[in-house]
RODO-2510 file (C-alpha; in nm, 4 decimals, decimal comma):
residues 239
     n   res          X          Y          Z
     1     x     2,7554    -0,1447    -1,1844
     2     x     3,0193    -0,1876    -1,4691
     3     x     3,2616     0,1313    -1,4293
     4     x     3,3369     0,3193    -1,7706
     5     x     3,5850     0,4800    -1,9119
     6     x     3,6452     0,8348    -1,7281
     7     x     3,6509     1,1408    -2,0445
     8     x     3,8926     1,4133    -1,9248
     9     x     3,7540     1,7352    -1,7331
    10     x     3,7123     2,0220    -1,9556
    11     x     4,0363     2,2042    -1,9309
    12     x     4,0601     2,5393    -2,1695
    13     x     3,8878     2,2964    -2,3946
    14     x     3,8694     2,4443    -2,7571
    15     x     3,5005     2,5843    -2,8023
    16     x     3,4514     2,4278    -3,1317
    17     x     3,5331     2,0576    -2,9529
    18     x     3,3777     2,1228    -2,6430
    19     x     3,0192     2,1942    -2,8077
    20     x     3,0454     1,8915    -2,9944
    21     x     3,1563     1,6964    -2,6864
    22     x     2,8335     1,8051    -2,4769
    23     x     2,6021     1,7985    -2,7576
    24     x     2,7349     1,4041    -2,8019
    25     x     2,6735     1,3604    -2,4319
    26     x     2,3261     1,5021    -2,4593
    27     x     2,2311     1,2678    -2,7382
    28     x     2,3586     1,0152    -2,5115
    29     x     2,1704     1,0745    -2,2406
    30     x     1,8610     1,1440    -2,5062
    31     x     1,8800     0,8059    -2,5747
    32     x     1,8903     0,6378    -2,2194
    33     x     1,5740     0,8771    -2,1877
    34     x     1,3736     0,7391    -2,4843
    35     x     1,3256     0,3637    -2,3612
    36     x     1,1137     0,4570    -2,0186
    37     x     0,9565     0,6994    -2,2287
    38     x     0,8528     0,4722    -2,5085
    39     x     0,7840     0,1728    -2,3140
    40     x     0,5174     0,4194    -2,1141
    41     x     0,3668     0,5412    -2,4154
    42     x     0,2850     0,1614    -2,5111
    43     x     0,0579     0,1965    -2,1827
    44     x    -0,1010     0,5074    -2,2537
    45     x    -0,3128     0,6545    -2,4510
    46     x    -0,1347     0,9107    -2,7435
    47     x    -0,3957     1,1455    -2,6729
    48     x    -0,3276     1,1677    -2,2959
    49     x     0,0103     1,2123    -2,3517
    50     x    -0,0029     1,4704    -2,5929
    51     x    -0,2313     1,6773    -2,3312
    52     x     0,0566     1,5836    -2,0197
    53     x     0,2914     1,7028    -2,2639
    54     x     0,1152     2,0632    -2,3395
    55     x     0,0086     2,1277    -2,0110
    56     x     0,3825     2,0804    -1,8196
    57     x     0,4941     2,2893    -2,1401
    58     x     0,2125     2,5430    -2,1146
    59     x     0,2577     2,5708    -1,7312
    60     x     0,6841     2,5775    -1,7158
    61     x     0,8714     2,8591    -1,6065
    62     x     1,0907     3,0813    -1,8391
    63     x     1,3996     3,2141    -1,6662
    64     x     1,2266     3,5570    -1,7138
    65     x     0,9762     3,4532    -1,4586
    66     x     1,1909     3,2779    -1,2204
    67     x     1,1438     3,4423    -0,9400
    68     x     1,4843     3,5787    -0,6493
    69     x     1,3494     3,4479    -0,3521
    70     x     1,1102     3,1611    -0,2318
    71     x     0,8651     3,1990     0,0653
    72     x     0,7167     2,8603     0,2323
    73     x     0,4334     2,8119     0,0717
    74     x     0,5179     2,8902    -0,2701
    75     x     0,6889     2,7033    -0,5779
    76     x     0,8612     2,8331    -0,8727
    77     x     1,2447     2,8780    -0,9046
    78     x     1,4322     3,0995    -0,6960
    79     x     1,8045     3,2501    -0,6417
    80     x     2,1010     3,4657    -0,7946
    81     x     2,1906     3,2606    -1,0246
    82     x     1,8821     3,1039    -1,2386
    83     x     2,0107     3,2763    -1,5396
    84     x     2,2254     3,0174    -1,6424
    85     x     1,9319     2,8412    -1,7740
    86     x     1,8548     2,9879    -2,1722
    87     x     1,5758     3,2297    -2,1641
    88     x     1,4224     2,9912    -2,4190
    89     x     1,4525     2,6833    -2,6336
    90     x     1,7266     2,3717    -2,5164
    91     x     1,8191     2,4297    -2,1030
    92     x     1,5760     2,6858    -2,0744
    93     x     1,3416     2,6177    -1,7576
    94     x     1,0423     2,5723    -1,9991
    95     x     1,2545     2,2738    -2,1746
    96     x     1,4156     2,0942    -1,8833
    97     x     1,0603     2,0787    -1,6576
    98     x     0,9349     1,8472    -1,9988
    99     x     1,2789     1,6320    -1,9565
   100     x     1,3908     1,3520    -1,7248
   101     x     1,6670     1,4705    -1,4944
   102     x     1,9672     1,3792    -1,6657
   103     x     1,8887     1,4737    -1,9967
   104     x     1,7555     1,8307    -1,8359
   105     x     2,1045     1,8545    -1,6455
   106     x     2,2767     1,7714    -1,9714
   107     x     2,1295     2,0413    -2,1349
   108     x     2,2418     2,3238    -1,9151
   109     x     2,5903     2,5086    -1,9951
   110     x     2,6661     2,5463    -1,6820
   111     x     2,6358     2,1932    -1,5844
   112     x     2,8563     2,0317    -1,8149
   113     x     3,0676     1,9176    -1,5779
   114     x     2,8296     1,7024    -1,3863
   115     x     2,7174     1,5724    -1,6726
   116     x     3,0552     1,3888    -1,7606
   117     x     3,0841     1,2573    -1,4069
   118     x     2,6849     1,1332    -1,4680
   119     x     2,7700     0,9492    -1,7641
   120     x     3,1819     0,8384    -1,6009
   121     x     2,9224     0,7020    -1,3259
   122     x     2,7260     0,5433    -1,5484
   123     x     2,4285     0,6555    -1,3547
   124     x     2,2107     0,8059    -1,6244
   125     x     1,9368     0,5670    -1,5797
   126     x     1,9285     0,6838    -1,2029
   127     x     1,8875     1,0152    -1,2889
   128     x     1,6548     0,9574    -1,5657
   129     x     1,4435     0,7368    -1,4084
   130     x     1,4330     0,7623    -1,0426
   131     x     1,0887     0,8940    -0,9413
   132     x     1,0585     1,1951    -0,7264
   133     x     1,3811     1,3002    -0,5722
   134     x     1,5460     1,5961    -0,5215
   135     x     1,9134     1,6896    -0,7043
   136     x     2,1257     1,9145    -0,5696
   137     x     2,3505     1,9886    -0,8987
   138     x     2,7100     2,1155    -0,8607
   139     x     2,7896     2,4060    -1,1183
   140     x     3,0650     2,3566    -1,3102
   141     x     3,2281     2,6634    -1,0954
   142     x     3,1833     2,3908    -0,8075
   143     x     3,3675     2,1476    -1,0108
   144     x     3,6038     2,4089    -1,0768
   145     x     3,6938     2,5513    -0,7197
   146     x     3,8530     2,1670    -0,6775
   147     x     4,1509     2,2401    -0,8329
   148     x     4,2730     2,1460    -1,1672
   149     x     4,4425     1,8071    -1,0113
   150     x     4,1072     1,7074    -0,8712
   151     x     3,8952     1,5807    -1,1669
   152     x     4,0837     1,3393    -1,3313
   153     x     4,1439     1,1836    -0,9644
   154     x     3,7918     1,1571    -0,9505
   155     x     3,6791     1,0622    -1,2487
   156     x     3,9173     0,7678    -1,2618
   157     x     3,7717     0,6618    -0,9450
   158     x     3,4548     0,4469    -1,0230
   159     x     3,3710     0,4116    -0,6954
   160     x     3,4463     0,7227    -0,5308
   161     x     3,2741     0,9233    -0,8305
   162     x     2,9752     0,7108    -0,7760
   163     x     2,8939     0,7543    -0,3940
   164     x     2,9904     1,1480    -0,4523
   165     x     2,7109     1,1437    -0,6974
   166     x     2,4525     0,9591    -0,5403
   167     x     2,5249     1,1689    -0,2298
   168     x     2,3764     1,4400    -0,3845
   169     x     2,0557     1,3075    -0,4161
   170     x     1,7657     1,3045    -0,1832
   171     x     1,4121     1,0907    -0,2038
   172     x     1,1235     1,3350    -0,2246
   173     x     1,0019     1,6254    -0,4094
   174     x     1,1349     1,9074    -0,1441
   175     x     0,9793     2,2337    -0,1694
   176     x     1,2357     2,5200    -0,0169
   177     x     1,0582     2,4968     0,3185
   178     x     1,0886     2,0941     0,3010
   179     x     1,4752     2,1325     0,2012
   180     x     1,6223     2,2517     0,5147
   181     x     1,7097     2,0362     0,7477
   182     x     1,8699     1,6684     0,7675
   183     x     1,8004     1,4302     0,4539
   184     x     1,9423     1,1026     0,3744
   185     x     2,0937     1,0470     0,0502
   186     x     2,0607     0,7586    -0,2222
   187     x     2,4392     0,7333    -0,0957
   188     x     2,2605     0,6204     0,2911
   189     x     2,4159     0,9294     0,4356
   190     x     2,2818     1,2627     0,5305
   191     x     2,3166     1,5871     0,4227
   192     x     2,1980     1,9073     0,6312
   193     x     2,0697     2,2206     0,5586
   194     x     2,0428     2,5129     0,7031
   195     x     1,9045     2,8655     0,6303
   196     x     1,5490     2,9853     0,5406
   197     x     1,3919     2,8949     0,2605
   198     x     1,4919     3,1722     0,0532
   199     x     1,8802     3,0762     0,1065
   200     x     1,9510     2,7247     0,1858
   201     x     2,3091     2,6412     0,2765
   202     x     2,5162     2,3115     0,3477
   203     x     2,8260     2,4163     0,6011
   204     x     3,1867     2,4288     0,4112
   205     x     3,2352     2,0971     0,6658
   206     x     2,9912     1,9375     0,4246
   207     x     3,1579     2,0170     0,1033
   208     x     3,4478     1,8866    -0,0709
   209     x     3,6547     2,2257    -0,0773
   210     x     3,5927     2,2729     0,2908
   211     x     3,6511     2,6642     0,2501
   212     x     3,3038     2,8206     0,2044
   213     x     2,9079     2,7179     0,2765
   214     x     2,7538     2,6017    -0,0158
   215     x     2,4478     2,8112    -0,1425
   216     x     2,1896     2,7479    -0,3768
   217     x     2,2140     2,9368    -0,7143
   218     x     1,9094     2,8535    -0,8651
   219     x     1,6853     2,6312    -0,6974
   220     x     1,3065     2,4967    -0,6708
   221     x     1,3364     2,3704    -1,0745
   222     x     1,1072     2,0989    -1,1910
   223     x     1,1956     1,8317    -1,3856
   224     x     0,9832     1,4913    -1,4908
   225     x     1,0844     1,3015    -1,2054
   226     x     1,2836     1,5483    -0,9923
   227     x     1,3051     1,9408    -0,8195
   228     x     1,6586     2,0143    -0,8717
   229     x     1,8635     2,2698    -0,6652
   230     x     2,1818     2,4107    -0,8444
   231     x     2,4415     2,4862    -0,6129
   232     x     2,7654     2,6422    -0,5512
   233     x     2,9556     2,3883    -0,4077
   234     x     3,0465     1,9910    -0,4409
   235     x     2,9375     1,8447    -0,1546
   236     x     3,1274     1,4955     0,0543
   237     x     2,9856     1,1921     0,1333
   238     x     3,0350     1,1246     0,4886
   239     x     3,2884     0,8839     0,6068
***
């Protein structure tokens, strides 16, 4: 994998400058997105497509139905925190279940962050493309509660970056019930957790701050080709 040129964390970034910075990195990501996309619709019929496309639309969540707590048996996103997805329109829950995972995590505020590392990674066509796994997406608060130092570290770090990344991703659609316990990563690691359904945690031994469990914000959220779970905390690869 060719490494790429780290961008800078967002540090009291000029609002005018940072919207045009994520906005490029969503049209970036956009376009890694189109070629899968395109090359499947040579293979299907328009009409089919059009009726996928309305259904998974038609049959989204809005974050004013996402729901506060999950139950095993049940589906539908769950947690404190799903509000930082847009009641409607771009990184709404409606808009990112019709989106690959990269571009959905791209479109989401409060997931900026992980977006640059994605793209310093170069691992948008992972995201994008990788069929049914599970994410488990770092706020940009869990960026944040690294320290300032932290980030560019990181980010200048190909490698590093890379297996931190991949480490928070599992194989598998989980369901809440299906999350907790011991999963190996696309990093070949694990990563445990515990809780019931309804509040999933990975112990602070398991994160990169090592000073608090990590919880799950908003979690249970479909995307094309993943279930994402938005938590609190950047977790460590082992070793």
């Amino acid at each position: 994998m060719l490494a790429r040129s780290a961008p800078p964390p967002p540090e009291q970034e000029d609002p005018t400058v940072k919207a045009a910075r994520l906005s490029h990195a969503t049209a970036r990501l956009a376009v890694a997105a189109a070629v899968p996309v395109l090359l499947a619709g040579l293979t299907s019929c328009s009409s089919d497509d059009d009726g996928a496309t309305d259904a998974a639309a038609s049959s989204a969540p809005t974050s004013a139905d996402a729901g506060t707590t999950a139950t095993p048996g049940t589906t539908g996103p769950f947690g404190p925190g799903c509000g930082i997805f847009p009641a409607e329109g771009v990184g709404s829950l409606a808009a990112v279940a019709a989106a690959p995972a990269g571009l959905a995590v791209s479109s989401v505020p409060d997931l900026s962050t992980l977006t640059q590392a994605v793209l310093a990674a170069n691992l948008v066509d992972v995201l994008n493309t990788r069929p049914e796994v599970t994410v488990l997406a770092p706020s940009n608060a869990a960026f944040d509660a690294l320290g300032p130092d932290a980030l560019p570290a990181l980010f200048a770090d190909a490698p590093r970056l890379t297996a931190l990344l991949t480490h928070h991703v599992v194989n598998g659609r989980l369901a809440p019930d299906e999350l907790v316990g011991e999963h190996t990563t696309l990093n070949g690691d694990t990563v445990t957790v515990s809780g019931p359904p309804d509040a999933p945690t990975v112990a602070a031994e398991q994160t990169v701050a090592g000073a608090a469990a990590g919880t799950v914000l908003c979690g249970d959220v479909p995307t094309v080709n993943a279930t994402v779970y938005v938590v609190d905390q950047v977790l460590t690869p082992a070793g």
